[in-house]
C-alpha positions as CSV (number, residue, x, y, z in Angstrom):
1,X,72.2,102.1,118.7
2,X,75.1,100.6,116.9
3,X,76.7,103.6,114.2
4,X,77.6,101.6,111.5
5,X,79.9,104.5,110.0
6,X,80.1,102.5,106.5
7,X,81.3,106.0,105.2
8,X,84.7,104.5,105.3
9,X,86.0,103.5,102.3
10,X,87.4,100.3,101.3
11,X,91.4,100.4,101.3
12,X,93.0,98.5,98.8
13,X,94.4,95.8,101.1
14,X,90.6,95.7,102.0
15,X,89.3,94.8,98.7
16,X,91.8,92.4,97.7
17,X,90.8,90.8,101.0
18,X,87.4,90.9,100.6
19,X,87.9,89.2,96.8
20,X,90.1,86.0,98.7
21,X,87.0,85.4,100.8
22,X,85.0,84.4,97.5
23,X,86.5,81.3,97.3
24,X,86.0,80.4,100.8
25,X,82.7,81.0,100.4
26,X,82.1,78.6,98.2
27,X,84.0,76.3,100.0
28,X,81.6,76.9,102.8
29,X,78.2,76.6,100.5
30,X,74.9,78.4,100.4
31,X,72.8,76.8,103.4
32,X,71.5,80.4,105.7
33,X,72.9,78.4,108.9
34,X,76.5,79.0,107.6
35,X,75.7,82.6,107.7
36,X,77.5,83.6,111.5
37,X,80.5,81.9,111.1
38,X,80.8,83.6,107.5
39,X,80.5,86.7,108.9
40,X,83.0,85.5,111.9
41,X,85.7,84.8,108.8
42,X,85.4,88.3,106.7
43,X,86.1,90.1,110.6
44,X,88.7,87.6,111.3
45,X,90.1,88.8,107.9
46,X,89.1,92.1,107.9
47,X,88.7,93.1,111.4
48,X,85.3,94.8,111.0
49,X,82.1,93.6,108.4
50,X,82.1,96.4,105.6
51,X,78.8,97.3,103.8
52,X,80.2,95.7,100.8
53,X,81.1,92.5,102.9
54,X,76.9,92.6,104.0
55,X,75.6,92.2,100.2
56,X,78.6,90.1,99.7
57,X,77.0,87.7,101.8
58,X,73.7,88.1,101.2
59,X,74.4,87.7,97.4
60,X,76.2,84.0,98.2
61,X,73.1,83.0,100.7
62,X,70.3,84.8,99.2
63,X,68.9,86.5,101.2
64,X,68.5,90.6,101.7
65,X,71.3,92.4,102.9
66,X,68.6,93.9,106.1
67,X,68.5,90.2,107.3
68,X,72.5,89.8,106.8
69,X,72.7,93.0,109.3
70,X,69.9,92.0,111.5
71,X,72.0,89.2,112.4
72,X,75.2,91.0,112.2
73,X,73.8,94.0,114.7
74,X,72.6,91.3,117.0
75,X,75.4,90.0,118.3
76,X,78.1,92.4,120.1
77,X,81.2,90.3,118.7
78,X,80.6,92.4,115.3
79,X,82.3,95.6,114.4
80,X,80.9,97.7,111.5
81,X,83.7,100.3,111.7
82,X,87.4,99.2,111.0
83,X,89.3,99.9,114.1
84,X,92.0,102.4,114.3
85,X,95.9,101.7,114.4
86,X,95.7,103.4,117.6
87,X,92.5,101.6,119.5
88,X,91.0,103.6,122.8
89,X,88.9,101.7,124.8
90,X,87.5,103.4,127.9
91,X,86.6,101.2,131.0
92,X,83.2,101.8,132.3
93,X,82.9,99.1,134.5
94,X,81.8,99.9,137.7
95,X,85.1,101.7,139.7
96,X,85.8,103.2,136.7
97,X,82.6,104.6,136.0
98,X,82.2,105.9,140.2
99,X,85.4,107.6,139.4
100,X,84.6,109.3,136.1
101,X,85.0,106.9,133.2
102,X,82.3,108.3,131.1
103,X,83.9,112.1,131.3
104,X,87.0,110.4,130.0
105,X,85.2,108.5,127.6
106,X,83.7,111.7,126.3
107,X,86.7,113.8,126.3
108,X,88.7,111.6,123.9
109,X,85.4,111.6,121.7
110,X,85.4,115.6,122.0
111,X,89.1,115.5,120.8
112,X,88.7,113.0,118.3
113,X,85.8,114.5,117.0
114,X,84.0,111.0,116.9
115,X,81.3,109.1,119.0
116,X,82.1,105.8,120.8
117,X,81.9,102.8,118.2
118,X,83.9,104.9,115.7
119,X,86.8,105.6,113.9
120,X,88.5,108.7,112.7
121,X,88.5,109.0,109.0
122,X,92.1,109.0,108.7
123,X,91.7,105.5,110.6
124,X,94.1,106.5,113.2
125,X,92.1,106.6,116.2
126,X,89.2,104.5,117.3
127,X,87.0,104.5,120.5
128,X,84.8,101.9,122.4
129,X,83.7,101.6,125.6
130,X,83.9,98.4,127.9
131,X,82.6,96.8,130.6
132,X,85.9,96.6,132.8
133,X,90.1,95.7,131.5
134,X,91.0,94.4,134.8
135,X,92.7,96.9,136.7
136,X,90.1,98.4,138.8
137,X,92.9,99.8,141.4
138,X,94.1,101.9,139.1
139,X,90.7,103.3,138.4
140,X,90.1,105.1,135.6
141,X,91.8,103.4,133.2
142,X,92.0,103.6,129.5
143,X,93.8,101.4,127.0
144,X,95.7,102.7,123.8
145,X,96.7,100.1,121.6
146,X,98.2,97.9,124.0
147,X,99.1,100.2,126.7
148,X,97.0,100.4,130.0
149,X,96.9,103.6,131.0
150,X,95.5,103.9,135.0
151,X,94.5,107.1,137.1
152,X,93.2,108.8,134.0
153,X,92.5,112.4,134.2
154,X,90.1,114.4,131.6
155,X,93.3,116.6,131.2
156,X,95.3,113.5,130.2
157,X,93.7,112.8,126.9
158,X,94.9,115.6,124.9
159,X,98.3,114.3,125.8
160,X,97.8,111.0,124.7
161,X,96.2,111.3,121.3
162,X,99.5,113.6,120.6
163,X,101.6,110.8,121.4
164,X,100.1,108.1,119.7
165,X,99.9,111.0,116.0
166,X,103.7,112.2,116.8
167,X,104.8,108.2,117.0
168,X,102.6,107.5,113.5
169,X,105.1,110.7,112.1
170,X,107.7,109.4,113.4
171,X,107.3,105.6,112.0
172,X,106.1,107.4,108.6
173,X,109.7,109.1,108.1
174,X,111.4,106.3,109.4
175,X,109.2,104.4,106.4
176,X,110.4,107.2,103.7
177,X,113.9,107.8,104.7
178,X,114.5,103.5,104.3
179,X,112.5,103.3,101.3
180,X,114.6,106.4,99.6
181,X,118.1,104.9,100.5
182,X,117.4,101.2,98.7
């Protein structure tokens, strides 16, 4: 079962998004066979379908927001939780799992404090599992943000969720310290 976690809230970036697909909308009209590559466009735009994007669209089609996610949960290409800056995705295919995938994939959800299919609520950190990244030599592997990590050892994690917070501090003060000497 899909969490659809729509305890996030909207970011203002989000909402101003969300108000730019209006027009589209009505660009693309009201006929219900429209309805999967409008929700295609508000993840293109927002990376995920929020719970106000679902009665978004079933206000414009008319129909009820359960059939809008009925669709929406079908289909694996839809994410209900935005993803975090820092993306984890565990590789459970089938070398990966033999050598331990899934006690990797629960260790970074132990220190995350979130299940697979989530996102923190500071939207820093998000995990999902998939079915293999390529690499199976290097088996277990993870990926965080871009980079493939291979040989991945439960004791490992802890290390890299530091890594990826002490970089976000670092970029943060970086941010400040230009923004206070313009």
């Amino acid at each position: 079962m899909k969490d659809l976690g729509m305890n996030l809230a909207l970011s203002a970036e989000e909402k101003s998004l969300l108000e730019l697909i209006t027009p589209e909308l009505v660009k693309i009209g009201k006929d219900r066979s429209k309805l999967i590559p409008i929700l295609q466009l508000i993840q293109e735009k927002l990376a995920y379908l929020p719970g106000e994007a679902i009665h978004m669209v079933a206000d414009h089609l008319s129909i009820s927001p359960s059939e809008v996610y009925g669709v929406a949960t079908f289909y694996n290409q839809f994410r209900f939780n935005p993803p975090g800056r820092n993306p984890v995705k565990v590789c459970l295919g089938t070398a990966c799992h033999v050598k331990g995938g899934d006690i990797i994939l629960e260790n970074f959800e132990r220190k995350l404090d979130i299940k697979e299919g989530q996102t923190t609520p500071d939207r820093e950190f998000s995990i999902e599992r998939v079915a293999c990244v390529g690499c199976c030599a290097l088996a277990p592997v993870t990926v965080v943000g871009q980079t493939v990590h291979g040989h991945m050892q439960p004791s490992k994690v802890e290390g890299l969720v530091l890594r990826a917070r002490i970089e976000r501090e670092k970029q943060q003060r970086e941010k400040q310290k230009n923004e206070s000497s313009e």
